[in-house]
N, CA, C and O atoms as a CHARMM CRD file, in Angstrom:
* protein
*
  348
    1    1 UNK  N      0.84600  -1.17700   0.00000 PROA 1      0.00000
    2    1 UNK  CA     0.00000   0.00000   0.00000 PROA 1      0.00000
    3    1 UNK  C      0.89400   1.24400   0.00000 PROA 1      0.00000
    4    1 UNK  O      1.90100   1.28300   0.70600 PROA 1      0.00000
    5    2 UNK  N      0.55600   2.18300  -0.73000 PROA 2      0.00000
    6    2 UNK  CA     1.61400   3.03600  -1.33100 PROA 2      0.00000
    7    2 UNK  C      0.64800   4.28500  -0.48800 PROA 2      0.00000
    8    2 UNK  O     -0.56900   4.37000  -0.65600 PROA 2      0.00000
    9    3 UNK  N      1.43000   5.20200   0.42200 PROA 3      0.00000
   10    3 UNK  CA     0.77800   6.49700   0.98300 PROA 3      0.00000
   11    3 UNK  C      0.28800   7.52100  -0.26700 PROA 3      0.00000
   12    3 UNK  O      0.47700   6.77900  -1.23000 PROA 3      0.00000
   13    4 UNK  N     -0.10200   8.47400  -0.68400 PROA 4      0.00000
   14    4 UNK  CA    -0.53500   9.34100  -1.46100 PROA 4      0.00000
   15    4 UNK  C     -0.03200  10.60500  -0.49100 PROA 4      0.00000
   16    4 UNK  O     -0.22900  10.51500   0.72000 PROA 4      0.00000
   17    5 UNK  N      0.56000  11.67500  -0.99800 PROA 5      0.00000
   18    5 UNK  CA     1.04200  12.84000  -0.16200 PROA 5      0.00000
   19    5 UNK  C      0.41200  14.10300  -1.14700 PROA 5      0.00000
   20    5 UNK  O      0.12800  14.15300  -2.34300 PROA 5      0.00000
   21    6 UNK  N      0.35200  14.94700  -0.18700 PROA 6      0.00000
   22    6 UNK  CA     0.12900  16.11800  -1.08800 PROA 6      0.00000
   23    6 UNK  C      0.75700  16.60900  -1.57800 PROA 6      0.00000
   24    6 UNK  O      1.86700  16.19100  -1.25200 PROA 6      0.00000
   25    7 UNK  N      0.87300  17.70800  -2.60100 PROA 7      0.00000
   26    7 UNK  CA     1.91700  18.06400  -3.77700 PROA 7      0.00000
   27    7 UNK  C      1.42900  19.50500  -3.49100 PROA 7      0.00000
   28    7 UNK  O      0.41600  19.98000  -2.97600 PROA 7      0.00000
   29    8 UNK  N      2.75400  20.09200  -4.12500 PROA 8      0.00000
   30    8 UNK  CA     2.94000  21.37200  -3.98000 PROA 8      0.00000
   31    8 UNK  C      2.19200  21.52100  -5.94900 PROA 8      0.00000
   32    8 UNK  O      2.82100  21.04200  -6.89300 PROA 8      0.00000
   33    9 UNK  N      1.03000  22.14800  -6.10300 PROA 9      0.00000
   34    9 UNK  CA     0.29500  22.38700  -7.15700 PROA 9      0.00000
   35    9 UNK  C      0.66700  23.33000  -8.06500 PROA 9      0.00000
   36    9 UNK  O      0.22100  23.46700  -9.20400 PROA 9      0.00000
   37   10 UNK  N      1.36200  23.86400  -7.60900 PROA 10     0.00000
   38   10 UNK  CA     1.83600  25.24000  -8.70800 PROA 10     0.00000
   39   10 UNK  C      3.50200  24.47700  -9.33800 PROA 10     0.00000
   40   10 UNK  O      4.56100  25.07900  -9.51800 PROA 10     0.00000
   41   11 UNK  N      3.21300  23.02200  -9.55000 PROA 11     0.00000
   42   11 UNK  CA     4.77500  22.03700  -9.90800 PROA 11     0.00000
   43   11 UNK  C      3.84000  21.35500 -10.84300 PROA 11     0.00000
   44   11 UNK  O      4.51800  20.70700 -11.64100 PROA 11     0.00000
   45   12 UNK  N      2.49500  21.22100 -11.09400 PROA 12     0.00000
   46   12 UNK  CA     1.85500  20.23200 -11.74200 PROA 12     0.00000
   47   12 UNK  C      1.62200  20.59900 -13.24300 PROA 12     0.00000
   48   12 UNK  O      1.55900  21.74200 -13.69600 PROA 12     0.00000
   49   13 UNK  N      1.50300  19.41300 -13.94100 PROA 13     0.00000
   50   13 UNK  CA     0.77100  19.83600 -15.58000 PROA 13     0.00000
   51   13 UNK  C      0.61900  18.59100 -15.94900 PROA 13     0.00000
   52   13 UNK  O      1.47400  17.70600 -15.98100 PROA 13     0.00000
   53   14 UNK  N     -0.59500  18.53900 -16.25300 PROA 14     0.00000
   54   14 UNK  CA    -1.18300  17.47600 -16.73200 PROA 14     0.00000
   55   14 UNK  C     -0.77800  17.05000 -18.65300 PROA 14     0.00000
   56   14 UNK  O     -0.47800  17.89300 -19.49900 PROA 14     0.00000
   57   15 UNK  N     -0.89300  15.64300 -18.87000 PROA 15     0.00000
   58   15 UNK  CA    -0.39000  15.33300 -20.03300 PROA 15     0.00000
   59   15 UNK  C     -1.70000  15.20800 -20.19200 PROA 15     0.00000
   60   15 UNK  O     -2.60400  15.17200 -19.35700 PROA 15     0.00000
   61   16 UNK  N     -1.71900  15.10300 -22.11100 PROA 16     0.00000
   62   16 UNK  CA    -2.79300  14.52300 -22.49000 PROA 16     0.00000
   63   16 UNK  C     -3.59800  12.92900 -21.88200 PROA 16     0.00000
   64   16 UNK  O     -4.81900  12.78000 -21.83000 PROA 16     0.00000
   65   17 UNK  N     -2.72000  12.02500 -21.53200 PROA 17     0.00000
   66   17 UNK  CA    -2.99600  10.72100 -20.93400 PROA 17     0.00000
   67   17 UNK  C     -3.84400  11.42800 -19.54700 PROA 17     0.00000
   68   17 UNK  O     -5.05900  11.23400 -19.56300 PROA 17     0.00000
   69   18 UNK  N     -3.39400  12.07800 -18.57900 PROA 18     0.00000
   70   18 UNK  CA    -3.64000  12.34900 -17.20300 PROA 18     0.00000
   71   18 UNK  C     -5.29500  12.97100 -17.56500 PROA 18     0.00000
   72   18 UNK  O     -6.23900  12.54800 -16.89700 PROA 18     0.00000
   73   19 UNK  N     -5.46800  13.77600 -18.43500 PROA 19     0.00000
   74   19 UNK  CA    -6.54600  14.54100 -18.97300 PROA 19     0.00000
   75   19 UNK  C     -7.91100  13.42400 -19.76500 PROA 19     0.00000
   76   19 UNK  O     -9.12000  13.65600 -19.76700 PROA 19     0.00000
   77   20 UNK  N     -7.18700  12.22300 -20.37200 PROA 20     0.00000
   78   20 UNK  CA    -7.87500  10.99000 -20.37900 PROA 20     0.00000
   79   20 UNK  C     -8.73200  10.67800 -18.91200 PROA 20     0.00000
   80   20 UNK  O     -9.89500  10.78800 -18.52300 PROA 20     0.00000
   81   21 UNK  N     -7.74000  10.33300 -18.49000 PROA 21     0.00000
   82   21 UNK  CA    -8.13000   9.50400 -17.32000 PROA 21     0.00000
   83   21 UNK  C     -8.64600  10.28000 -16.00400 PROA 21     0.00000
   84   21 UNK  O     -8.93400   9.52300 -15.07700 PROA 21     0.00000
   85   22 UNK  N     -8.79400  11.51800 -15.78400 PROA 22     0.00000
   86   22 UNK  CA    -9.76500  12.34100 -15.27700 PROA 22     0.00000
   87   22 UNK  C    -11.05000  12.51300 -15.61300 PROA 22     0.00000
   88   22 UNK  O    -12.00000  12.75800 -14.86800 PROA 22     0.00000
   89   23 UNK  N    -11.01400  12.27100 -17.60600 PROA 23     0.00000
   90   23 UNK  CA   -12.04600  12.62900 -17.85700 PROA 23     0.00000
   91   23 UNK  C    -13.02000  10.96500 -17.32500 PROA 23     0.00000
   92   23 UNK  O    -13.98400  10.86700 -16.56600 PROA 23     0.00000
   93   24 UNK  N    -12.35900  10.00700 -18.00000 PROA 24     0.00000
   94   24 UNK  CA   -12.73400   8.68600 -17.37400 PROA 24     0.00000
   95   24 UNK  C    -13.37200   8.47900 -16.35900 PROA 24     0.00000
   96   24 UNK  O    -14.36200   7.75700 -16.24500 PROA 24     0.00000
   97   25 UNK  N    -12.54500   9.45400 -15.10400 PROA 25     0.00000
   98   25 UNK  CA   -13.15500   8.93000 -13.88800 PROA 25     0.00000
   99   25 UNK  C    -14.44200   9.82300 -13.89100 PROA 25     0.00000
  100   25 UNK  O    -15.54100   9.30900 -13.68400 PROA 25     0.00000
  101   26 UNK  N    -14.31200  11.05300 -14.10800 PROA 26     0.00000
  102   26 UNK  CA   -15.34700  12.17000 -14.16000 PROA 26     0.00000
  103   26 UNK  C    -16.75100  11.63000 -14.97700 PROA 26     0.00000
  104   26 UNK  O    -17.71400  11.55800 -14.21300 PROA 26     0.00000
  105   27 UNK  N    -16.93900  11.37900 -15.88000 PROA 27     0.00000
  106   27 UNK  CA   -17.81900  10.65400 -16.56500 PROA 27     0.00000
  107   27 UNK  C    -18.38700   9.30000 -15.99100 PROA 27     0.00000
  108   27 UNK  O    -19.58500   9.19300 -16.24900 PROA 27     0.00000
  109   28 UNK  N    -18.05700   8.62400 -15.54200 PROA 28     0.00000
  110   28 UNK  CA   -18.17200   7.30600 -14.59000 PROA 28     0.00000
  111   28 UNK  C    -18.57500   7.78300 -13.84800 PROA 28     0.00000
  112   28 UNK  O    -19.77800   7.53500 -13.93000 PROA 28     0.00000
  113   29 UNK  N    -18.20900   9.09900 -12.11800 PROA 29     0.00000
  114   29 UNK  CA   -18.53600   8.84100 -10.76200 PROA 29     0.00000
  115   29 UNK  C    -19.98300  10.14500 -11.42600 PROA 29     0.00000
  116   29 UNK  O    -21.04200  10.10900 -10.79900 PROA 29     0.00000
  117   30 UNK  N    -19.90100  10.87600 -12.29300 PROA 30     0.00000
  118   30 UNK  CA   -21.14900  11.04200 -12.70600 PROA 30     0.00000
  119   30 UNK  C    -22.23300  11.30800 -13.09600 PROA 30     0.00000
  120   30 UNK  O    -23.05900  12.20500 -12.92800 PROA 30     0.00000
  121   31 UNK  N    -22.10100  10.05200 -13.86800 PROA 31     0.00000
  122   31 UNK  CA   -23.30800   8.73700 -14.42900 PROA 31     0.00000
  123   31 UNK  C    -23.77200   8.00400 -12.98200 PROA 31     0.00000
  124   31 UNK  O    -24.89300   8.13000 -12.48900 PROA 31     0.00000
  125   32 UNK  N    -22.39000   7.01100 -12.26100 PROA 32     0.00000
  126   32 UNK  CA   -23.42700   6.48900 -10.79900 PROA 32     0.00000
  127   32 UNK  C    -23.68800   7.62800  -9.81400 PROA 32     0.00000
  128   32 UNK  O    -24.54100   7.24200  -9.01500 PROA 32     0.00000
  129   33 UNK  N    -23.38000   8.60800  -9.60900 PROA 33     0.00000
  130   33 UNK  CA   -23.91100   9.26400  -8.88100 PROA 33     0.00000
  131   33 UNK  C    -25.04400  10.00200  -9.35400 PROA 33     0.00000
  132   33 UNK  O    -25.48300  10.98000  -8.74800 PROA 33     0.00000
  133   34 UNK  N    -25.50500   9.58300 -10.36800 PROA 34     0.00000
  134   34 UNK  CA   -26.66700  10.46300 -11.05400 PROA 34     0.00000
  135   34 UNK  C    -26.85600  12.15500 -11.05600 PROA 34     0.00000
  136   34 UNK  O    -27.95800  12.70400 -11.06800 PROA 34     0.00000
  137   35 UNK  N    -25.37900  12.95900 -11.03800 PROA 35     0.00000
  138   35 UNK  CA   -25.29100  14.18200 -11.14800 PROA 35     0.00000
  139   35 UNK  C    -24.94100  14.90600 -12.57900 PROA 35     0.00000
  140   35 UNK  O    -24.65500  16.09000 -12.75500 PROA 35     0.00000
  141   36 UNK  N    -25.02900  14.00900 -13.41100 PROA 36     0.00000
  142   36 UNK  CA   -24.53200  14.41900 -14.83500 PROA 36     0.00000
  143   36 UNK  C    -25.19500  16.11800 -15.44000 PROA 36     0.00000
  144   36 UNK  O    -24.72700  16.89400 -16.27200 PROA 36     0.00000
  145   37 UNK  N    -25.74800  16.15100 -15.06300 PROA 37     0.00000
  146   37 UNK  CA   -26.69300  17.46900 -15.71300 PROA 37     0.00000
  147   37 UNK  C    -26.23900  18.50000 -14.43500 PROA 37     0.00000
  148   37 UNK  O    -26.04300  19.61100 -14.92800 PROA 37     0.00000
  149   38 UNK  N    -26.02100  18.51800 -13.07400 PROA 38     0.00000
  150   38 UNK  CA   -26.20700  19.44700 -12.02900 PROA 38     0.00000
  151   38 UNK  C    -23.89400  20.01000 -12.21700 PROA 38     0.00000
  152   38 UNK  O    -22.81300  19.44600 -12.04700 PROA 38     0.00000
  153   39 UNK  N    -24.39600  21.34800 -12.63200 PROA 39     0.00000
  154   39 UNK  CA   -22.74900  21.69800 -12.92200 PROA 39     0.00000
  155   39 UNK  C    -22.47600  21.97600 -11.75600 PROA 39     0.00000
  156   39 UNK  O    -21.54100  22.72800 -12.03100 PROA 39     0.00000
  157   40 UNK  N    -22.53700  22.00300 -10.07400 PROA 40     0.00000
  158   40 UNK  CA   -21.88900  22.51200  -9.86300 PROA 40     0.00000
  159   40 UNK  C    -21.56600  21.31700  -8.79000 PROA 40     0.00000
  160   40 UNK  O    -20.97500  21.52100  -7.72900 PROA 40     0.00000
  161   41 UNK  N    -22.00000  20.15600  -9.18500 PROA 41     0.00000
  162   41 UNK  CA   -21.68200  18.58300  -8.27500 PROA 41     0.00000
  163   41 UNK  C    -20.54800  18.38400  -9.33100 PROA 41     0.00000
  164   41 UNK  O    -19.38300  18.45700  -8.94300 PROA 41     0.00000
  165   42 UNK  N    -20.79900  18.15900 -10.52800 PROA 42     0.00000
  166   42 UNK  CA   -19.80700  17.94800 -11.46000 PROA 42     0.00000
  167   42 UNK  C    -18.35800  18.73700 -11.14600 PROA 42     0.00000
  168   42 UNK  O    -17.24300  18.22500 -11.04900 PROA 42     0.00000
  169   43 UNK  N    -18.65200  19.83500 -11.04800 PROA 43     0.00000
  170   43 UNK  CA   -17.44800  20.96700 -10.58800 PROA 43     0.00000
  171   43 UNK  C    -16.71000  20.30000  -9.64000 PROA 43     0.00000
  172   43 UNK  O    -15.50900  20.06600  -9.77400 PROA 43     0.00000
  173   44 UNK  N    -17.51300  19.91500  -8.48500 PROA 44     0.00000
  174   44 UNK  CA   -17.23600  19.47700  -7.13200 PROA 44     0.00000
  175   44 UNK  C    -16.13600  18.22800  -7.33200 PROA 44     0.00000
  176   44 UNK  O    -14.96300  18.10300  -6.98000 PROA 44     0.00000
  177   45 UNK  N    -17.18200  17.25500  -8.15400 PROA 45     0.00000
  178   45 UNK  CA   -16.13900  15.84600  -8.40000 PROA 45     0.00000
  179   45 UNK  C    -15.20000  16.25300  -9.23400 PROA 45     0.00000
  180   45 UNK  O    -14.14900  15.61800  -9.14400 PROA 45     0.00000
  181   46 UNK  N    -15.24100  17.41100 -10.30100 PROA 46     0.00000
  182   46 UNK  CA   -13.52500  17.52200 -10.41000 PROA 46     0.00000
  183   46 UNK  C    -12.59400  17.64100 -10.41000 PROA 46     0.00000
  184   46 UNK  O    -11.63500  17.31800 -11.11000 PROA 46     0.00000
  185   47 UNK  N    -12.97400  18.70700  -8.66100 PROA 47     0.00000
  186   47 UNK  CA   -11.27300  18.92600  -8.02400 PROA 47     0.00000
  187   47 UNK  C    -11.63800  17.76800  -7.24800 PROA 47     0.00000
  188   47 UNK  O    -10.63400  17.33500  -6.68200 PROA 47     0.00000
  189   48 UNK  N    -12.37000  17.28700  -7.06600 PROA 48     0.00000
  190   48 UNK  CA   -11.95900  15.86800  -6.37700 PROA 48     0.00000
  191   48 UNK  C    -10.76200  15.15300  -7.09100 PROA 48     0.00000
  192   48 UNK  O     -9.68400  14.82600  -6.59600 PROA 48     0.00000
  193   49 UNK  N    -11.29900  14.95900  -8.62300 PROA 49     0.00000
  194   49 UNK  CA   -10.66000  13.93700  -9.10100 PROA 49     0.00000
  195   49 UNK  C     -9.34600  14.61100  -9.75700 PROA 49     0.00000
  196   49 UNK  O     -8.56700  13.82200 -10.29100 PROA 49     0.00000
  197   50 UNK  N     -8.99400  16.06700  -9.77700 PROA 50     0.00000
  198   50 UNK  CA    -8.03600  16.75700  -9.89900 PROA 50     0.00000
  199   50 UNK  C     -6.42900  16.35400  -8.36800 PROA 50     0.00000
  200   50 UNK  O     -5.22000  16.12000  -8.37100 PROA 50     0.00000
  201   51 UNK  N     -7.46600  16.49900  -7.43300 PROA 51     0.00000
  202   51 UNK  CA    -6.45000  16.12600  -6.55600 PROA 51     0.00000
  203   51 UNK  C     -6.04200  14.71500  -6.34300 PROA 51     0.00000
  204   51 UNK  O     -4.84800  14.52700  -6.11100 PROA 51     0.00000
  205   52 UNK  N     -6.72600  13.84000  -6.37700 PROA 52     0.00000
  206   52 UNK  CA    -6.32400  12.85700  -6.31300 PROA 52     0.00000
  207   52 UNK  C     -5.43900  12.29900  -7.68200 PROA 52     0.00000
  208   52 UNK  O     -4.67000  11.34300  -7.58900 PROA 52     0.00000
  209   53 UNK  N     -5.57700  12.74900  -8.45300 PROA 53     0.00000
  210   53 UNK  CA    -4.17000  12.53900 -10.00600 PROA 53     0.00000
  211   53 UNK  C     -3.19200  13.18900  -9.21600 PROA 53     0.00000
  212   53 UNK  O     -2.11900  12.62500  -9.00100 PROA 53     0.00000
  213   54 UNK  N     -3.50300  14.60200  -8.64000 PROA 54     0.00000
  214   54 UNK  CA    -2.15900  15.72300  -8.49300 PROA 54     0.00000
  215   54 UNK  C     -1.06000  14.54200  -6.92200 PROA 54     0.00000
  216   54 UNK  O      0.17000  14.53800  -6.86600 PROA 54     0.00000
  217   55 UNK  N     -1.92300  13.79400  -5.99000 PROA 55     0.00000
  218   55 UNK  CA    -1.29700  13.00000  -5.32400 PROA 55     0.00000
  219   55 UNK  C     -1.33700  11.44900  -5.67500 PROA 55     0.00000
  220   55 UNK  O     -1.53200  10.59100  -4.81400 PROA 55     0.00000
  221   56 UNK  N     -1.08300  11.10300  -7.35100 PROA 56     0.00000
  222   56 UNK  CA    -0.62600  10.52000  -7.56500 PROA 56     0.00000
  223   56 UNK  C     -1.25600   9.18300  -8.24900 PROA 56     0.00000
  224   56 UNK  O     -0.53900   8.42600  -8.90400 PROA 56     0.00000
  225   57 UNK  N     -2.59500   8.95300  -8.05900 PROA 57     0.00000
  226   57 UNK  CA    -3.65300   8.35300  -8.10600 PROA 57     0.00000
  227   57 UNK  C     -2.97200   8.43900  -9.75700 PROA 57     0.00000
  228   57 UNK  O     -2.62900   9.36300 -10.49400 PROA 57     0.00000
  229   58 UNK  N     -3.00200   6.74900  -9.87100 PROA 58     0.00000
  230   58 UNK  CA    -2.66000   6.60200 -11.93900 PROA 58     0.00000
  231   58 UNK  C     -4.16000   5.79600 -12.69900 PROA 58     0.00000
  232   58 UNK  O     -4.73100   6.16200 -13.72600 PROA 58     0.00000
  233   59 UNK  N     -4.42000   4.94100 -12.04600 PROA 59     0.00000
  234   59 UNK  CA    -5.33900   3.84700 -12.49100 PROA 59     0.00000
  235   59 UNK  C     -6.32300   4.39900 -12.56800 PROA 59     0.00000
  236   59 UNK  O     -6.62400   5.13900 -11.63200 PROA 59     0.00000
  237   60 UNK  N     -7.15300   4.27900 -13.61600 PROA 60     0.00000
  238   60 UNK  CA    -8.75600   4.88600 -13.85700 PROA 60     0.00000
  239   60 UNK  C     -9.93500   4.47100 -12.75000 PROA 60     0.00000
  240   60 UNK  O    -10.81200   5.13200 -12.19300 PROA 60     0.00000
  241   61 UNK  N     -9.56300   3.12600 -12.69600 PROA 61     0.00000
  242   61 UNK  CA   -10.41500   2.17600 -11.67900 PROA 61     0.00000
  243   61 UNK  C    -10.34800   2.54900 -10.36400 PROA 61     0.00000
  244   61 UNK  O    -11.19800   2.28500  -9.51300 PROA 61     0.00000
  245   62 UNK  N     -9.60900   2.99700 -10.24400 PROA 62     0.00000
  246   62 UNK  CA    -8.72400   3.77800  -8.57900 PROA 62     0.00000
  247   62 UNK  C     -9.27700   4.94700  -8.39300 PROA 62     0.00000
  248   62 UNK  O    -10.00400   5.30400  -7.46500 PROA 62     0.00000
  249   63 UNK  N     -8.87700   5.58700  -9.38900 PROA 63     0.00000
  250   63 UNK  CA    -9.50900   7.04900  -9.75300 PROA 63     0.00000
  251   63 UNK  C    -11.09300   7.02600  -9.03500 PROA 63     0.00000
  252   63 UNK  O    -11.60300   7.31100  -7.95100 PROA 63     0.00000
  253   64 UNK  N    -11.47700   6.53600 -10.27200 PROA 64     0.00000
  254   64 UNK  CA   -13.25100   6.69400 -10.09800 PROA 64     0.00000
  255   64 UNK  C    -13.53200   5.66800  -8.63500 PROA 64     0.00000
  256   64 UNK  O    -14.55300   6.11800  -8.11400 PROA 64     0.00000
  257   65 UNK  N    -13.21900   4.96500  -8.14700 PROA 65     0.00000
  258   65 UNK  CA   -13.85200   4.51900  -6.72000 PROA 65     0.00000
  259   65 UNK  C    -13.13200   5.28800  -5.36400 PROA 65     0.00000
  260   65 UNK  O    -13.51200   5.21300  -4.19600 PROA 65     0.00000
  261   66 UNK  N    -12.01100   6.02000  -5.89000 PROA 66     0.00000
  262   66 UNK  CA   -11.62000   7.03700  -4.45400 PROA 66     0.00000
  263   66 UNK  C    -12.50800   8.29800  -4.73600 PROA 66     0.00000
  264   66 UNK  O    -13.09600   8.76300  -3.76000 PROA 66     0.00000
  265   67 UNK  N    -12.67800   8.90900  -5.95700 PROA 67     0.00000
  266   67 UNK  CA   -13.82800   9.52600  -6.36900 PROA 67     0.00000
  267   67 UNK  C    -15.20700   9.88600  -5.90300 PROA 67     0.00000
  268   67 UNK  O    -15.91600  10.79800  -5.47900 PROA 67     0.00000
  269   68 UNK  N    -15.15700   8.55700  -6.25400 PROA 68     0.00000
  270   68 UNK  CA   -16.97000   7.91900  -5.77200 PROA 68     0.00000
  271   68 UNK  C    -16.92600   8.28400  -4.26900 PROA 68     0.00000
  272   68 UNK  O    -17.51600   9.27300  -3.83300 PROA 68     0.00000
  273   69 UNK  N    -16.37300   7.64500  -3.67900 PROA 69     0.00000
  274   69 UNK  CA   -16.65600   7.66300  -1.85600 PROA 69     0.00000
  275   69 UNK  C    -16.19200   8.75000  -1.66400 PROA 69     0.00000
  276   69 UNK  O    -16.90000   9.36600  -0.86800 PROA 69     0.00000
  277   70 UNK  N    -14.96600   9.56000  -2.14600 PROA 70     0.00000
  278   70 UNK  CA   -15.04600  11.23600  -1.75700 PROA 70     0.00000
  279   70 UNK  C    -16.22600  11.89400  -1.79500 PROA 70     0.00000
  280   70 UNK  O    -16.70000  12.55100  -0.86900 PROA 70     0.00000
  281   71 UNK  N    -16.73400  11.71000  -2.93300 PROA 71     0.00000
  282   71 UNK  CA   -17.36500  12.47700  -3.73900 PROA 71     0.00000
  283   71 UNK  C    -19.50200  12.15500  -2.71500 PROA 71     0.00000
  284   71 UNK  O    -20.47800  12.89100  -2.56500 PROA 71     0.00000
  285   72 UNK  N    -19.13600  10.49900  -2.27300 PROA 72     0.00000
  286   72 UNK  CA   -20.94100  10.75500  -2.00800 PROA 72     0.00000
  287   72 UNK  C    -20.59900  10.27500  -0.13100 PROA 72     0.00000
  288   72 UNK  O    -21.22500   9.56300   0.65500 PROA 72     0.00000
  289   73 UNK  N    -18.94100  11.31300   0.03300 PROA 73     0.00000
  290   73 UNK  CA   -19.17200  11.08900   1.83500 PROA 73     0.00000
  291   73 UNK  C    -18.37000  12.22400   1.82200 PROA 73     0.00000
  292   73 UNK  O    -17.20700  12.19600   2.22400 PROA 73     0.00000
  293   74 UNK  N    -19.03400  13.44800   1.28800 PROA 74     0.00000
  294   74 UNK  CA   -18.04300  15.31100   1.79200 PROA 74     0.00000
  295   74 UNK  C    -17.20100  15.21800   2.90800 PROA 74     0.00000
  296   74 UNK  O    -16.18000  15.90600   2.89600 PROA 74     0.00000
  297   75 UNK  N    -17.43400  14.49500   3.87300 PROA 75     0.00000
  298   75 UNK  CA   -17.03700  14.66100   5.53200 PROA 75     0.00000
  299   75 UNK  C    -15.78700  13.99800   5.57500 PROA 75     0.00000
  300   75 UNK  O    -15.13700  14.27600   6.58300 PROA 75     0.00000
  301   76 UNK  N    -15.09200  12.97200   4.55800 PROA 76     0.00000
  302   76 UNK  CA   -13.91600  12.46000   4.63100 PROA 76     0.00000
  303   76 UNK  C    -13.08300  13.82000   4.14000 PROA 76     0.00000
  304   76 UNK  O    -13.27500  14.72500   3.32700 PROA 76     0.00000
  305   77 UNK  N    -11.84600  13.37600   5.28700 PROA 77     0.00000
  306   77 UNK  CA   -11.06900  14.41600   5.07600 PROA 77     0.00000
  307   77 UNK  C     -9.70200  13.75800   4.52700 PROA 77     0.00000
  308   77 UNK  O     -9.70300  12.80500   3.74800 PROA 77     0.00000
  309   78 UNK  N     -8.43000  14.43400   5.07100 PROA 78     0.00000
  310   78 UNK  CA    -7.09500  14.45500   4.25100 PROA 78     0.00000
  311   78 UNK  C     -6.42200  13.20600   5.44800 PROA 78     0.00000
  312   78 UNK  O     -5.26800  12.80100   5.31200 PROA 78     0.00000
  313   79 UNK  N     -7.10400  12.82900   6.30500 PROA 79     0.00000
  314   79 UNK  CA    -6.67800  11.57700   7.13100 PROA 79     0.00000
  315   79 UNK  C     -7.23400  10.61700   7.02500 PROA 79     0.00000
  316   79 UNK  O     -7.06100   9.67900   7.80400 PROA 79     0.00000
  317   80 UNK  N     -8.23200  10.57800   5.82000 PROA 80     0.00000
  318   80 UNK  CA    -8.72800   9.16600   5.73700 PROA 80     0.00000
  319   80 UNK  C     -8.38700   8.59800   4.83100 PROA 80     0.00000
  320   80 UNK  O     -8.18700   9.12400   3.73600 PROA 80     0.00000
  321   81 UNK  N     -8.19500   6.95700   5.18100 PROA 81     0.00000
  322   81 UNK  CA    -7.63700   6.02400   4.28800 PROA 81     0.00000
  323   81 UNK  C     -7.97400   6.37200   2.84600 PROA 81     0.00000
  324   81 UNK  O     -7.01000   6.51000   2.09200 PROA 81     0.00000
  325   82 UNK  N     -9.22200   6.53600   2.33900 PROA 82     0.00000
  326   82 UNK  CA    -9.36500   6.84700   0.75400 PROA 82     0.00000
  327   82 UNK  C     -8.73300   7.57900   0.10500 PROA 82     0.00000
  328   82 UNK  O     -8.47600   7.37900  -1.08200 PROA 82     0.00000
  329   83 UNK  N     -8.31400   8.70200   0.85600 PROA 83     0.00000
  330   83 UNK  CA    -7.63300   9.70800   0.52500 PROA 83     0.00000
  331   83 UNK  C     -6.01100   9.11900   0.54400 PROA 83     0.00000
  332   83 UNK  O     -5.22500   9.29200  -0.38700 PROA 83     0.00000
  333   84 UNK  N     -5.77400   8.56800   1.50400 PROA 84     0.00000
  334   84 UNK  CA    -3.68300   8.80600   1.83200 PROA 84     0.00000
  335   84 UNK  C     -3.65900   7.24800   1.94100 PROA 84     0.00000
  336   84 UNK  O     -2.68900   7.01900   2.66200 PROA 84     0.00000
  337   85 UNK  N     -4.37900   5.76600   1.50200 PROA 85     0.00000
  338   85 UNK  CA    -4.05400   4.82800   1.02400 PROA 85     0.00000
  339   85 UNK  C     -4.19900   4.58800  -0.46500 PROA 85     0.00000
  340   85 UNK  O     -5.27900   4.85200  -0.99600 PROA 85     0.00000
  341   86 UNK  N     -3.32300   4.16900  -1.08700 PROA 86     0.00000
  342   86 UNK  CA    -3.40000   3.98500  -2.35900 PROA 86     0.00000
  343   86 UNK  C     -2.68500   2.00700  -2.87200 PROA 86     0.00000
  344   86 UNK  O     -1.70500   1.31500  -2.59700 PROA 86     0.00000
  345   87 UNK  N     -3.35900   1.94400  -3.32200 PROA 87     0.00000
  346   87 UNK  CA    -3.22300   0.51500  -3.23000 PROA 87     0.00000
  347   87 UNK  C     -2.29600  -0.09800  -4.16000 PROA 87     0.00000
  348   87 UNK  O     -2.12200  -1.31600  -4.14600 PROA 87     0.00000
């Protein structure tokens, strides 16, 4: 189990691949979360899924289920396993 750390953000730039696989997860958490039409849940899940690439998160599958449970439990913070375990 690999920790996830936070990153200093003004060091980051996304490749075309990284911009894939955001969009991946973004489109996936939602469709199941049934927020596709509401922009400003969408907004929400995509600094979700912005930070979790920026600490390191590679796998799409990873992506969208640390996503998901960020995304439909607000109250997890920067000490919980979803966040700073990475598998």
């Amino acid at each position: 189990m690999n920790s996830v750390k936070p990153v200093d953000t003004r060091e980051i730039s996304f490749t075309p691949e990284d911009l894939r696989l955001c969009n991946a997860a973004l489109k996936a958490v939602s469709r199941a979360s049934n927020v596709e039409k509401d922009a400003l849940a969408v907004s929400r899940l995509a600094l979700v899924i912005i930070e979790l690439r920026k600490r390191g998160v590679q796998d799409v599958e990873q992506l969208t289920s640390l996503a998901g449970e960020i995304f439909e439990n607000p109250g997890l913070n920067d000490d919980s396993p979803a966040i700073n375990d990475v598998s």
